[in-house]
C-alpha positions, 0 to 999 in steps of 0.5 A: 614950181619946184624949182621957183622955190615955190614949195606949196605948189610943187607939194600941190602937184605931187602929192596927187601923183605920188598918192597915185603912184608916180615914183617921181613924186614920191620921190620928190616927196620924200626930199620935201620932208627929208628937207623940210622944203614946204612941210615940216621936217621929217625922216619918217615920212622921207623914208616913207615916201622913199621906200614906195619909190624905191620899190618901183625902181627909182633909183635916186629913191633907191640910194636915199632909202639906203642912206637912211638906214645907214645913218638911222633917220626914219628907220631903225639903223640897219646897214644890211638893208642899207648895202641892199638898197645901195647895192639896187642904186648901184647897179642902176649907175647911181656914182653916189651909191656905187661908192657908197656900197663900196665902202659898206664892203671896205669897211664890213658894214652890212656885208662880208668885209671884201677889198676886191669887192670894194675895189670893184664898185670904187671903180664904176664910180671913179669911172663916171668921175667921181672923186671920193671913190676916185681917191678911195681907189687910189688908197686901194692901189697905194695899199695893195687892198683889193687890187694889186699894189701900183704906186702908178696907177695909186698916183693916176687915181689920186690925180683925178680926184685932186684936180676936182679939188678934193682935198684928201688927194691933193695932199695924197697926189702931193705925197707921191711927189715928195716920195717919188711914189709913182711920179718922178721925184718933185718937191716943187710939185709936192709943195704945190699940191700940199698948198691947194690941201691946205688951202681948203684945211687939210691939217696933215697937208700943212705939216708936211707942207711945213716939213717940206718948206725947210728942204727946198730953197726959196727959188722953189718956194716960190715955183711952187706959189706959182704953180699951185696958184695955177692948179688953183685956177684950173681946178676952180675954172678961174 
């Protein structure tokens, strides 16, 4: 039912269950009024629903608990409850809350500020494919912060982020070209990969762009069409 768009049934079958105790359903409750899918909008039975699955395991239950604390829908804004349930869904292999704990330690939320710790759950992350936290680590080997500084393995990281078209590490990945940061020295490169960053409205990406436009010749303006044209399918499947 659920998945026909047919809210009033799927809230038919679950509320039973999860009034009985099936995480699942909790769960699936808890996105319900999280959404307002069949029921009226609402954080706190969201958080409600949640916490019961949460507290049985679930995982998914588990980083959304989290995230209401981090953000303050449904419960009061708490970031140690939140780096606590991100930190549960995390070690369940949940991508989603492993980069989520990891800025919680980048940043100090909820938790000792620590780079290395940061750096730690970025990777499980990155490792599963995830493009946020596969930036995120990209920027800890740019910098030194966590990790020992590596303008190669910076530019490794901010390559798989950028060919799933996060756009952040395409202007990252377009930086290093135009640098020669870990790659070879490549203005056709950074071109194209500042191209795709602006493509999807990333204003630095333009500005270097429009910096970079009145070094090269028109020849590589027009390489770099070309291949960022090229990027563009392969990262979009076309």
């Amino acid at each position: 039912a659920y998945e026909r768009g047919d809210y009033a049934a799927a809230l038919a079958e679950w509320q039973p269950l999860a009034e009985a105790g099936d995480a699942e359903a909790q769960f699936n409750l808890g996105l319900m009024y999280d959404n307002g899918w069949g029921v009226p909008q609402d954080d706190t039975q969201a958080a409600i629903w949640y916490r019961k699955a949460a507290e049985q395991g679930h995982a998914g239950a588990q980083y959304n608990l989290g995230y209401t604390y981090r953000l303050g829908e449904g419960v009061p804004q708490d970031d140690a409850k939140a780096a606590i349930w991100y930190r549960r869904a995390a070690e369940q292999g949940i991508a989603e809350a492993q980069v989520s704990l990891g800025l919680m330690y980048y940043n100090g939320y909820g938790v000792p500020q620590d780079h290395a710790q940061a750096a730690i759950w970025y990777r499980k992350a990155a490792e599963q494919g995830d493009a946020k936290a596969q930036n995120n680590l990209g920027n800890g080997y740019y910098n030194g912060e966590g990790v020992p500084q590596d303008y190669a393995q910076a530019a490794i990281w901010y390559r798989k982020a950028a060919e799933q078209g996060h756009a952040n590490a395409q202007f990252n990945l377009g930086l290093m070209y135009y640098n020669g940061y870990g790659v070879p020295q490549d203005y056709t490169q950074a071109y194209a990969w500042f191209s795709l960053a602006v493509a999807v409205g990333n204003e630095q990406a333009k500005k270097a762009r429009d910096v970079l436009h009145a070094l090269i010749t028109p020849d590589q303006v027009a390489q770099a069409q070309a291949l960022s044209a090229q990027l563009h399918d392969r990262i979009t499947g076309n």
